[in-house]
Residue, then its C-alpha position, 0 to 999 in steps of 0.5 A: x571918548x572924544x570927551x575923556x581926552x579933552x577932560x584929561x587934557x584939562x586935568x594934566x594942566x596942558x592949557x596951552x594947546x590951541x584946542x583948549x579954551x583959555x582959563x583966563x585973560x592972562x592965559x589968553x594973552x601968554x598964548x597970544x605971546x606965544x604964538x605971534x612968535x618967541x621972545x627976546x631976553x629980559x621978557x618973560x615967556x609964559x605958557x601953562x602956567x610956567x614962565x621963562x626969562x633969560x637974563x643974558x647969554x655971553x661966550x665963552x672960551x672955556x667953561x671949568x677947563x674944558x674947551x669946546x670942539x674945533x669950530x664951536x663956542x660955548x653960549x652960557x645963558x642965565x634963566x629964571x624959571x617960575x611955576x606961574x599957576x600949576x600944582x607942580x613944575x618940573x625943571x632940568x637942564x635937559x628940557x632945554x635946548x638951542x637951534x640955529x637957522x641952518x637947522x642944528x641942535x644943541x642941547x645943554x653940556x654937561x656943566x655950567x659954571x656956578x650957580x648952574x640951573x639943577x633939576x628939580x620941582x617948583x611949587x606955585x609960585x616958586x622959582x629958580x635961576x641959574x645958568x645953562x651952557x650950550x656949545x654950537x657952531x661958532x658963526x651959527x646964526x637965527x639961535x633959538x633957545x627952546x624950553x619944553x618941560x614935560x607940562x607942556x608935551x603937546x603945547x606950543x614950548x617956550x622960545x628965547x631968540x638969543x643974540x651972543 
């Protein structure tokens, strides 16, 4: 039995569990990356073959007329998502999302200003940029951007520190 799960496993792509042997060296060393702690923005986070930057993060007052909740602001953040090495990548904006040092979570709102990371499928070697917004606590502190697709359930997720 214990066989069957570690063959499942294997064929779902999940090669990022710690329970797994790496496939290669380059997979060995996105594990490494991962683990030792998340990366900053402008590097590319690289986990079971799919890969994650951030490009910036700004604040902002106000996004397409709507204003944020008393005491919050609104973080857009630009990524670009790869399928680095798998069959398929799924990507949404809800498989985001920001935590704080006190403990708060944040997931994507509903609308980012143009060119807005959508939802959808990339193939080996495709990728897709565009911007996601979050609104949090206005003197949150420690942000961590999390990405966790449903590739990667049950393997260590992408993490971002971000610094507005």
């Amino acid at each position: 039995m214990f066989g069957m799960l570690v063959l499942g496993a294997a064929l779902a792509g999940c090669c990022c569990c710690s329970w797994l042997p790496p496939r290669s060296v380059g997979e060995a060393l996105a594990r490494t990356a991962v683990a030792a702690g998340p990366c900053r923005p402008g590097e590319r986070c690289e986990a079971g073959g799919i890969a994650l930057t951030v490009h910036g993060v700004t604040r902002a007052p106000e996004i397409l007329g709507a204003l944020p909740a008393p005491g919050k602001v609104f973080l857009l953040v630009n990524v670009t998502l790869q399928n680095s090495s798998r069959s398929r990548a799924s990507y949404s904006p809800a498989f985001f999302r920001m935590t704080d040092s006190s403990g708060g979570v944040s997931t994507s709102v509903a609308a980012a200003p143009p060119a807005e990371l959508g939802s959808g499928e990339l193939r080996p070697g495709e990728h897709v940029t565009g911007n996601l917004a979050f609104e949090v606590e206005a003197r949150a502190e420690g942000l961590l951007l999390w990405y966790e697709p449903p590739e990667l359930v049950g393997c260590e997720p992408l993490r971002v520190t971000i610094v507005p």
